[in-house]
N, C-alpha and C positions, 0 to 999 in steps of 0.2 A: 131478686138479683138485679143488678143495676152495675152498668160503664158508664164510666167519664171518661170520651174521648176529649182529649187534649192534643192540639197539633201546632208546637212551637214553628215548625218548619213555616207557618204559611202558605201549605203550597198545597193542603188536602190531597197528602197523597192518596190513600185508601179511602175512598167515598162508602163505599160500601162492605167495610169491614165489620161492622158492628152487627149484622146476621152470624155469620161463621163466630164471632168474639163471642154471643149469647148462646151459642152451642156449645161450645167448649164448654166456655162457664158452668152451661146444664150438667155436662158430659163428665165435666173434674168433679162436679158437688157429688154425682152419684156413683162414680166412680171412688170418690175417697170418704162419702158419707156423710156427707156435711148437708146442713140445709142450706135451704139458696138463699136466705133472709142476710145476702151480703154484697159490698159493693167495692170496687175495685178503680179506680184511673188509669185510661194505657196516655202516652205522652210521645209524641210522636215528634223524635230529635234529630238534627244532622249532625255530622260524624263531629264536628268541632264540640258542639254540645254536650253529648253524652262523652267526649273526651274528657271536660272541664269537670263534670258532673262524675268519672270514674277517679280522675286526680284528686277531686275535693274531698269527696266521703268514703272512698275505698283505697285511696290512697297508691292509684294504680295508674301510670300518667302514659296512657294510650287509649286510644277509641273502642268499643267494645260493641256488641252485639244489642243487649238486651242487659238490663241493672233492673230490679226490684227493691223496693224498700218496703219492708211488710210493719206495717204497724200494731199488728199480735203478737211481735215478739215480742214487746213489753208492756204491759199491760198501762202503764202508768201513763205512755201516750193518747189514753183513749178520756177523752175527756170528759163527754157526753156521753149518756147510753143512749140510743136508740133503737128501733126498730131492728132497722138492718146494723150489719155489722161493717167497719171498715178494713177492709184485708192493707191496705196500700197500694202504692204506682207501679206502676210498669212504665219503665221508658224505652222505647223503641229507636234503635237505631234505622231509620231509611233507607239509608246507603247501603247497607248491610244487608237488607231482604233484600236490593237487588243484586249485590255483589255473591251475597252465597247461594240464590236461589239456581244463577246463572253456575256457580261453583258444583252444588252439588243435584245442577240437572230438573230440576222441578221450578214449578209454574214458581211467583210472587208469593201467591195467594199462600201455597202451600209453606212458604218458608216463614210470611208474616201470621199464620195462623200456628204456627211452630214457634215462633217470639213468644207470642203470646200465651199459648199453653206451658209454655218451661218457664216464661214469668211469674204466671199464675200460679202455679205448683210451686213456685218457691214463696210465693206467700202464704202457700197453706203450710206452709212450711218445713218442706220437702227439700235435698237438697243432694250433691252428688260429687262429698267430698271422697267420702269409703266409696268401695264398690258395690257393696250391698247393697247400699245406698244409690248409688248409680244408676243399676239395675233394675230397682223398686222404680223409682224418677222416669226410665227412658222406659220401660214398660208404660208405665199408667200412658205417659206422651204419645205413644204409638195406639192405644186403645183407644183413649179421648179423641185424638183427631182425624182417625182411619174412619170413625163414622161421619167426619163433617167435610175431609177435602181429601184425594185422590193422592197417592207419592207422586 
């Protein structure tokens, strides 16, 4: 299992994201049965960026949270085989782990490791349009990260 942190901002928000991010990771592979022989990019945006980036490819012209792009939904992006597998990016909004963490009362930490696991999950390909669906999604979220950071 393998991260590429990427951090457009310049400004290293999180230095030491990448322990809690390897947990998760663990936490969702065994949680949803997957082996770990996979590797993901988080990308760390400000609000102007990931605005550009929700306009361009989702077609949604405001600033957003957290976007995903999973490169398993079609197989035909995958060009090389390798060892590991490529799930896709995650891009992180900054502003946003501090604006909602202060919103919904818990640390940074907690809400940027809550990016990240609802990222990830949608590149396993999980998603939370039904509420079945929802349900399934915001359960695993609460399992995976209640072992690695406090509410």
């Amino acid at each position: 299992m393998e991260i590429v942190l990427n951090d457009l901002t310049q400004t290293n928000p999180y230095p030491d994201c990448l322990e809690d991010f390897e947990k998760i990771f663990a936490n969702a592979c065994k949680e949803t049965g997957r082996n770990t022989d996979l590797v993901c990019s988080v990308i760390f945006t400000t609000p102007e960026q990931i605005h550009e980036i929700n306009r361009t490819y989702r077609k949604i012209d405001r600033p957003t949270d957290v976007i995903s792009f999973a490169l398993q939904d079609d197989p035909s992006n995958i060009l090389i085989e390798e060892e590991e597998q490529e799930l896709g990016d995650i891009f992180i909004n900054i502003q946003a782990v501090r604006d909602q963490a202060e919103e919904y009362g818990h640390s940074q930490r907690r809400e940027l490791d809550f990016l990240f696991c609802h990222g990830l999950l949608h590149l396993m390909g999980y998603d939370h349009m039904e509420p079945e669906d929802e349900k399934e999604m915001f359960h695993l979220q609460d399992v995976i990260l209640d072992e690695v950071v406090t509410r």
